[in-house]
C-alpha angles and dihedrals in degrees: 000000000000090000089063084044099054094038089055097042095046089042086052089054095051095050092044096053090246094118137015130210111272089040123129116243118206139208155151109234135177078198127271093079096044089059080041091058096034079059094049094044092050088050110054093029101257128139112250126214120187127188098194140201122251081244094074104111125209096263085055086048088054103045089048088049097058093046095051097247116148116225124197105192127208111231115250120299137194084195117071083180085063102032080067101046091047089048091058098047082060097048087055091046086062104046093055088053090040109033088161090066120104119237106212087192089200079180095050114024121078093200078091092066088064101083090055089073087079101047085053094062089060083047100059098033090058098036084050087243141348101291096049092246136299097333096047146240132296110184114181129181145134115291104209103142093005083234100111099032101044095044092058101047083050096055108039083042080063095231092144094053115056087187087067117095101234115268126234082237106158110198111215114181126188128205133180114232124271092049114123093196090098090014113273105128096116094063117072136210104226081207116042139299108264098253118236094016107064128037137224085196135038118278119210084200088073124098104190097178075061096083135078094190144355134225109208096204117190112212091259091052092053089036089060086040089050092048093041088052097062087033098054104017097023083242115158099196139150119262098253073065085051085053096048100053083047091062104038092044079062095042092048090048093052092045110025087170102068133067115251124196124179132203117245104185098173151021133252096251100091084054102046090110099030099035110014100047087058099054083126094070100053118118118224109262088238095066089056119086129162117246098230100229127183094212149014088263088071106042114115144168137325098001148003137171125205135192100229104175094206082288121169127260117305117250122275128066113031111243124248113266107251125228 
């Protein structure tokens, strides 16, 4: 997923004059976007700096290696909420010392919505239209940057085509706790933040107005999902997937009718040691169910499920401009 994302946004910035070939492209990364951006700089012939998560792991060092990428890597961290914000200090370090580099901003820019058109097309062409036929469309998935889940919804909701007789497209986001951007940061995850799919800092990507409802998933939850996934489907998948199939199994319980399609950005390889070890652990899914909460006072562990209607932001932190 992040992969269509960087090769249409870098591909943007060439034909628009904002880059030129040889140029350095810069970002922060917990892992999947910096491979994505290493792609699209090999590609199109553009240097790639990456300051990278502790959570890069030595096949994602390699690959980067190979394709030229530079990595700058953050030292270990127990605290995912302060591996991020020292990732962007250094970001902007860098910037002051480098102000020809190109800041690709994958929070903040919604030039990286752009490469999800074409995703949307699939979409509607297997689904036999937007809205999935005549009982509509739930599409879940992990919000992170907000970049895969609400360009899609934007697209197969037909807002950039006026033409288009609006879908029945329900937008269902998940997020693990600790994430502030629903407004989860004053629950903990005695384990670890998800990585890619929750914030410890607001995300201009992110349109909140975009969702219809929210799964609040612990580490353990998505852990079970993620278990349940290559035990049931033969799916090798990450844990914000795990997340994911948690969520839309629920969705497609509550609503058999419709047809329910999850996002799954990235592969099990990166939680062999961390997931996939631990398969013993995992609950049955059957023994999982979501508190239906009516707002974020009331969220708790492992899992909770909120009814959003496509509101704003919740209030706190304002959100970055976006360009």
């Amino acid at each position: 997923m992040k992969a269509v994302s960087a090769l249409a946004a870098v591909r943007h910035l060439l034909d628009t004059g904002a880059v030129r070939r040889g140029d350095t492209l810069l970002d922060s990364s917990s892992g999947i976007y910096a491979y994505a951006l290493a792609l699209a700089c090999h590609r199109y012939g553009m240097r790639c700096h990456i300051v990278g998560s502790t959570t890069v792991d030595r096949t994602l060092r390699t690959q980067l290696a190979v394709l030229g990428a530079t990595l700058e890597q953050m030292e270990p961290c127990s605290d995912l909420k302060l591996d991020q914000k020292r990732r962007v200090e250094r970001v902007h370090e860098i910037l002051a010392e480098h102000p020809e580099y190109h800041w690709m901003r994958q929070y903040h820019d919604d030039v990286h919505y752009l490469g999800y058109r074409a995703i949307a097309d699939r979409i509607r062409e297997a689904v036999g239209g937007a809205g999935g036929g005549a009982a509509g469309l739930t599409l879940v998935g992990g919000v992170g940057s907000g970049a895969s889940t609400g360009a899609l919804a934007r697209y197969l909701r037909g807002a950039d085509d006026p033409a288009r007789p609006p879908a029945d497209v329900e937008l269902v986001g998940v997020q693990p706790y600790g994430s502030l951007t629903f407004g989860a940061e004053h629950v903990p995850d005695p384990e670890i933040i998800i990585a890619g799919i929750g914030s410890s800092i607001p995300f201009g990507n992110v349109s909140h107005e975009l969702y219809d409802t929210l799964h609040w998933i612990s580490f353990d939850a998505a852990l079970a999902g993620s278990v349940d996934l290559l035990r049931r489907h033969a799916v090798f998948a990450g844990l914000s997937t795990g997340a994911g199939y948690l969520a839309a199994r629920h969705e497609r319980e509550r609503a058999p009718e419709r047809t329910v399609l999850f996002i799954a950005a990235d592969t099990g390889h990166r939680y062999v040691d961390t997931v996939y070890a631990r398969h013993r652990e995992a609950k049955a899914l059957t023994d999982l169910a979501p508190r239906e909460v009516e707002d974020q006072r009331q969220l708790a562990l492992p899992w909770s499920r909120m009814h959003w209607n496509r509101a704003p932001a919740p209030a706190g932190p304002l959100r970055p401009g976006r360009r």
